[in-house]
C-alpha positions in Angstrom: 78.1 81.6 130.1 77.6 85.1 128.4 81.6 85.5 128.9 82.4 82.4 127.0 79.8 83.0 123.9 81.6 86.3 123.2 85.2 84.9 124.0 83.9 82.2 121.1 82.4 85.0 119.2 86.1 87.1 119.3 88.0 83.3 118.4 85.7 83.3 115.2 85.8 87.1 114.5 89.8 86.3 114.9 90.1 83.5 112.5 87.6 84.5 109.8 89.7 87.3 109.8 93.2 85.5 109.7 91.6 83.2 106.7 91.0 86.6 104.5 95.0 87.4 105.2 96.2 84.6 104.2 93.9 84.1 101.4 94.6 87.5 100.3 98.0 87.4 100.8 98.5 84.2 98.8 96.4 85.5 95.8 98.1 89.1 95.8 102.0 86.8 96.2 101.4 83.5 94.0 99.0 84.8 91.6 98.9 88.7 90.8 102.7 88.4 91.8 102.1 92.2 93.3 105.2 91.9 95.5 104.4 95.9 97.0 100.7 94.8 98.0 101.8 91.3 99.0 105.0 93.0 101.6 102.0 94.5 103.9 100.8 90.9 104.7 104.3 89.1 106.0 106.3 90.4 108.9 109.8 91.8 107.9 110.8 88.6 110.5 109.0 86.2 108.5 110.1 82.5 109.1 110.0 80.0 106.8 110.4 76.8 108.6 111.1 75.2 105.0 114.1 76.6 104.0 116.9 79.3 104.9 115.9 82.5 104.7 112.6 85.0 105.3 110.3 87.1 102.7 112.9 88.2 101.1 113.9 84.8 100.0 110.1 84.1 99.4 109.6 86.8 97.0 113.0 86.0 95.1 111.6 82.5 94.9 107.9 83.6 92.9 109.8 86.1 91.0 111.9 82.9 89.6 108.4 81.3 88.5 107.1 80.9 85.3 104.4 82.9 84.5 102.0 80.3 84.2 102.5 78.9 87.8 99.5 79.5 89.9 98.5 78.6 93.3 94.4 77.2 94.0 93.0 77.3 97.3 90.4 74.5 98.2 90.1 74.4 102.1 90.8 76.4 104.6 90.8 76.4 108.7 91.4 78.8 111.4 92.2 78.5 115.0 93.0 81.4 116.7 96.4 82.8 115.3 96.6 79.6 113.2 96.0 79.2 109.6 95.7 76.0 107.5 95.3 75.8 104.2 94.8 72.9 101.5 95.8 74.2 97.7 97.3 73.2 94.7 100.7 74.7 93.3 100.9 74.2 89.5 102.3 75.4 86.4 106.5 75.3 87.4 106.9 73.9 83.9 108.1 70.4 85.4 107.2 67.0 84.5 105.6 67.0 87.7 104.0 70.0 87.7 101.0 70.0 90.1 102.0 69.7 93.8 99.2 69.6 96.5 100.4 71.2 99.7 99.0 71.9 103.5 100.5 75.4 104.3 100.3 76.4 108.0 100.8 80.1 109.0 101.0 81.6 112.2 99.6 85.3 112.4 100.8 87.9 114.5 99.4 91.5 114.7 97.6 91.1 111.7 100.4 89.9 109.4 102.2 86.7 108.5 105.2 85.6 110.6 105.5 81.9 110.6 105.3 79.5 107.9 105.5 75.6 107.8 104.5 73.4 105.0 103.9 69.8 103.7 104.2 68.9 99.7 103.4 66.1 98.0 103.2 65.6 93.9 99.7 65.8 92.8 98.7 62.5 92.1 97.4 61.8 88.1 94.3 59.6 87.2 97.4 57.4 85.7 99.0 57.3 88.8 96.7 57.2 91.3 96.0 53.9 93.3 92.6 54.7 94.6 91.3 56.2 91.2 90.7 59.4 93.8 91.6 62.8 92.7 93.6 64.5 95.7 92.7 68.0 95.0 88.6 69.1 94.3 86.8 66.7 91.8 89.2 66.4 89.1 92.5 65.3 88.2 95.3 67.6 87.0 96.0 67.9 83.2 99.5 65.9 83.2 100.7 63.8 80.9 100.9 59.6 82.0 104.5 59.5 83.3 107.4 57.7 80.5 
């Protein structure tokens, strides 16, 4: 019994631990857009399982951004050397320009090295059919579609 309490204790160690990564590097990426900082978190074999192309094409990608896009974490989940998180991507300067996405990262060695994702447009309190934000309390600050 001792064995599996600090096996359970290492799994939680490990994925608290995994959360801060990829918390940190999504902040240092999306939102400080520190590209040096943000290189130490993702494996130079980084795979993005959304498109072509690794890091490099992920960095080229936020440094095409406008300045006001932003990315807001609201939950996140660990299991071992899997990450989930539930965030908002907004400010792309598009009609529809909050997106609410599940981002799943695998972590290897301490650093990012797979990457899937699901996106769907943020729903607006004009658009909605359950009168429900989909992100946090609040709906986003869109204008009601033409």
């Amino acid at each position: 019994m001792a064995a599996l309490d600090r096996q359970a204790t290492r799994d939680r160690r490990l994925g608290q631990s995994n959360e801060a990564l990829v918390l940190e590097a999504f902040e240092t990426l999306f939102n400080r857009r520190d590209f040096g900082t943000a290189e130490r978190c993702f494996s130079p074999t980084y795979i993005q399982h959304t498109g072509a192309g690794g890091v490099e094409r992920l960095f080229d990608l936020v440094r095409t951004l406008p300045a006001t896009f932003q990315y807001e974490p609201r939950l996140i989940v660990a299991e071992g050397d899997f990450v989930m998180l539930h965030g908002r991507y907004s400010g792309y300067g598009l009609p529809d320009d909050s997106w609410i996405a599940v981002d799943i990262l695998r972590v290897e060695a301490g650093i990012l090295a797979v990457h899937w994702d699901v996106f769907q447009v943020e729903a607006t309190l004009q658009t909605t059919k359950s009168g429900l934000p989909m992100f946090g309390d609040g709906f986003p600050n869109l204008a009601a579609p033409a």
